[in-house]
N, C-alpha and C positions, 0 to 999 in steps of 0.2 A: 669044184672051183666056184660054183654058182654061189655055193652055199655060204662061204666063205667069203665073197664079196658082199652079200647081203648083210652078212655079220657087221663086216667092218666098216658099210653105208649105216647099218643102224650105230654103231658107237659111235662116229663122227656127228650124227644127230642128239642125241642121248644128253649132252649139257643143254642142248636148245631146249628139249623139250621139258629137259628135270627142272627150268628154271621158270617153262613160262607159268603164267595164271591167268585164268579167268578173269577177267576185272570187268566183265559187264555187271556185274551187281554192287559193284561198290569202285571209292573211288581210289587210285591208288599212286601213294607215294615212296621214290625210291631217291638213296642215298648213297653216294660211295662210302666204301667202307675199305681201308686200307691197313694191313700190319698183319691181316690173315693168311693165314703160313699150311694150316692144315683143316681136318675137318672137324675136329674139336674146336677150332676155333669158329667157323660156321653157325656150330651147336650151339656153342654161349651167345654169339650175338643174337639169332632168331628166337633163342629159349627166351634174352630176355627182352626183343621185340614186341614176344609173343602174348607177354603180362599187360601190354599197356591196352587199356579201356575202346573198347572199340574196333579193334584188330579183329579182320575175320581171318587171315591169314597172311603166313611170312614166305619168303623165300630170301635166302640169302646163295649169294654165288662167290664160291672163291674164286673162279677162272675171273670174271666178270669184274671182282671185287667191288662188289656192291648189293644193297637191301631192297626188296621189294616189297613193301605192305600194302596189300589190299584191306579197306576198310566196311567196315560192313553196312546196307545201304540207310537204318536209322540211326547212323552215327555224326551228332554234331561235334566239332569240337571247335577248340581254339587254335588257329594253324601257327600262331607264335608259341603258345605254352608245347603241341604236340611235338614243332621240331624241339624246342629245348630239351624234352623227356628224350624222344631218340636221341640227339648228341651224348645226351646223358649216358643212357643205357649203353654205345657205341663206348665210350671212354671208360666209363668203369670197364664193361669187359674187357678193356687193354688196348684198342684200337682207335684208329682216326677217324672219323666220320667227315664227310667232303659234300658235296653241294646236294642240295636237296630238292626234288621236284616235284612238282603233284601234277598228275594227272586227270 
């Protein structure tokens, strides 16, 4: 029985942790993301997060419905041109993209 509660305390953590990152080396900006239905749809928004300049890593969450990009620590950019590209990428893929923050 032991066994079997430890199981099901790890699945009930398992989105937490599949979602968090790292972001002590860089800084990181997250966006809702809404219309995501499965985890194909997940795949297309991070895959094409994951193209723009600077990106050291994606997470995207369906439970959550929203983007996490951490950026990598010698990355300047422009934070108007940077949101424009992610709303971009978020609406080609088929999806809403909703407020954006940085951290």
């Amino acid at each position: 029985m032991k066994k079997i509660t430890l199981f099901f305390a790890g699945l009930l953590l398992l989105p937490l942790s599949a979602f968090s990152v790292n972001a002590a080396n860089g800084q990181v900006v997250e966006i809702g993301v809404t219309g995501m239905v499965c985890e194909f749809c997940v795949n297309s928004v991070e895959k094409g997060l994951k193209k723009l300049p600077g990106v050291k890593q994606v997470k995207v969450s369906l439970e959550d419905k929203r983007a996490e990009i951490v950026m990598a620590d010698d990355t300047t950019i422009d934070a108007a041109v940077f949101e424009t590209q992610v709303r971009k990428i978020i609406e080609d893929a088929g999806f809403t993209p909703g407020e954006l923050q940085v951290h």
